[in-house]
C-alpha positions in Angstrom: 45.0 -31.6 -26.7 46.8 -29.5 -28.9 44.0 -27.6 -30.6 42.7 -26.7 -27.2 46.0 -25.2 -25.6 46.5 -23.2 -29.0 43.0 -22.1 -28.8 43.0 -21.3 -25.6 46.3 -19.3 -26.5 44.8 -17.5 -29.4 41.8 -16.2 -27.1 44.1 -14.7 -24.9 45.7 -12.8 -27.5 42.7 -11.8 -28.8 41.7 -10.5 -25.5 45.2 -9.0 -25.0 44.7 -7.5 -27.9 41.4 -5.8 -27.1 42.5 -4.6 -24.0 45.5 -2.5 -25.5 42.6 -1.2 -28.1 40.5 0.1 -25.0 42.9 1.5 -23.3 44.6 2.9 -26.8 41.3 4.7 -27.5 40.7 5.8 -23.8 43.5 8.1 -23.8 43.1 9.4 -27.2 39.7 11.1 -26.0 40.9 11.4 -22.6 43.4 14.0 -24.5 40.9 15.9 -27.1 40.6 19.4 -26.2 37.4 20.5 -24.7 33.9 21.3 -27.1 33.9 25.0 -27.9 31.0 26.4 -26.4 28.4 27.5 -28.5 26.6 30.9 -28.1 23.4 31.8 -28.1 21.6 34.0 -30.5 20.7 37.2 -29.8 17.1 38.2 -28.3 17.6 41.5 -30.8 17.7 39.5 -34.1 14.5 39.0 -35.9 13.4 36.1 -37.5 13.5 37.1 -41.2 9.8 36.8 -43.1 9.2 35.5 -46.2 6.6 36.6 -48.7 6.0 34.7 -52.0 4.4 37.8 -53.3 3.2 36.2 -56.6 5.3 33.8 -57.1 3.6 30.6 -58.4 5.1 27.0 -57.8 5.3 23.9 -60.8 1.5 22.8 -61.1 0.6 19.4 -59.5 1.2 16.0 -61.3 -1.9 15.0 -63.8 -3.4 12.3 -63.0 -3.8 9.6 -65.7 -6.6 7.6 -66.7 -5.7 3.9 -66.4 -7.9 1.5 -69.0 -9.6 -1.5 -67.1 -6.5 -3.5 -68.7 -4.1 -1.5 -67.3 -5.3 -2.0 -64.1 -6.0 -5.4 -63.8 -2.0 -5.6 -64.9 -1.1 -3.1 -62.6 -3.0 -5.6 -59.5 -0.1 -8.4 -60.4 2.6 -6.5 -61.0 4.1 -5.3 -58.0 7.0 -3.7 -58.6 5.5 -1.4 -61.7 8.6 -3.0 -64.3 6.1 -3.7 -66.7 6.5 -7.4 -66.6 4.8 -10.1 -64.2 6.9 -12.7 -63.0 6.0 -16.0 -62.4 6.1 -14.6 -58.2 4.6 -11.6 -59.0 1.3 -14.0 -60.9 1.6 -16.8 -57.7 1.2 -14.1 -54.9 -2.2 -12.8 -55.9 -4.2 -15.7 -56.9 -6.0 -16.7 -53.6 -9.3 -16.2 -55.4 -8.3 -18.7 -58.0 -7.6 -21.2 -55.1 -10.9 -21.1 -53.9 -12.1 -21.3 -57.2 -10.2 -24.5 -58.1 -11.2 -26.5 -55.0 -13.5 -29.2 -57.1 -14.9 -31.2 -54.7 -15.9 -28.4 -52.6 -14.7 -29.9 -49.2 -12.6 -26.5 -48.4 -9.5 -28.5 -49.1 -6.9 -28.1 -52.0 -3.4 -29.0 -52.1 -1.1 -26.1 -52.6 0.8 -28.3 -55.2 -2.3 -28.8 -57.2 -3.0 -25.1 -57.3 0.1 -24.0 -58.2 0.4 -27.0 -61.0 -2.8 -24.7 -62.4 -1.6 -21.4 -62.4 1.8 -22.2 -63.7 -0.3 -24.0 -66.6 -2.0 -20.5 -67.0 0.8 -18.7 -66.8 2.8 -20.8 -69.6 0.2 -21.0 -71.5 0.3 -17.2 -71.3 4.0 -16.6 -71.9 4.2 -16.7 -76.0 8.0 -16.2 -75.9 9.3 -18.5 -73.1 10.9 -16.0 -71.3 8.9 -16.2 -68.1 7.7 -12.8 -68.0 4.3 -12.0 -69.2 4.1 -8.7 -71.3 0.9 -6.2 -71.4 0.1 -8.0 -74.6 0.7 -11.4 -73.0 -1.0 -11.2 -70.2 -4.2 -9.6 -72.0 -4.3 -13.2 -73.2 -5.1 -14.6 -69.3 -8.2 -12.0 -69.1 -11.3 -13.8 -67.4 -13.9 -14.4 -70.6 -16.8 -12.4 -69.9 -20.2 -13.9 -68.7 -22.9 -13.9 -71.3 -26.2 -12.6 -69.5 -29.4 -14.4 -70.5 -32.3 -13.1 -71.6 -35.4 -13.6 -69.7 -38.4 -15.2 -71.7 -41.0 -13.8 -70.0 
């Protein structure tokens, strides 16, 4: 009973309170002097014109050439701090979910596809730090497919 009559007393402050604050703040702009007008330009004054003459501006940004490397780490990491994180490496591999379903019924648990990747990714990260370096992550490249001959 007596938490709810002090409660009940501590609202009414509060809106006591706020009531003196309205009225407080009322009167203060009630009181401000009036906005100076502001005057128009005059119709006589020209616009004033610009003319670059010869001036030339800094040359555009060169473009660099990314190797294939480069831009396969560049696909993982997202925020360009030269190291993938362990959510930077789990966001991008829907591919590799596909790829792991087995029995090929369309159905893979998430916590077996992640138990995969992390495997990958550990087996990845020489130093244990849980960030894969350009030189690291080299290491998870796919191996490339050999192309058979025909016999003809």
């Amino acid at each position: 009973m007596n938490r709810i009559v002090l409660g009940a007393i501590i609202a009414l402050a509060l809106v006591g309170l706020g009531a003196f604050w309205w009225q407080g703040r009322a009167q203060i702009e009630q009181g401000a002097p009036p906005p100076q007008p502001v005057e128009a330009p005059a119709a006589e004054a020209e616009i004033p014109a610009s003319d670059a003459g010869d001036a030339v501006g800094p040359a555009p940004p060169a473009a660099t050439e990314l190797t294939k490397e480069q831009r396969r780490f560049f696909r993982y990491d997202r925020n360009r701090d030269w190291r993938i994180t362990r959510t930077e490496m789990l966001s991008t591999r829907s591919n590799g979910f596909r790829k792991l379903d087995k029995d090929g019924n369309n159905l893979l648990d998430f916590e077996e596809w992640a138990v995969a990747t992390v495997e990958k990714f550990e087996g990845a990260d020489a130093d244990g730090d849980n960030q894969l370096t350009p030189a690291e992550f080299a290491a998870t490249a796919p191996k490339p497919t050999r192309k058979t001959r025909c016999a003809c």
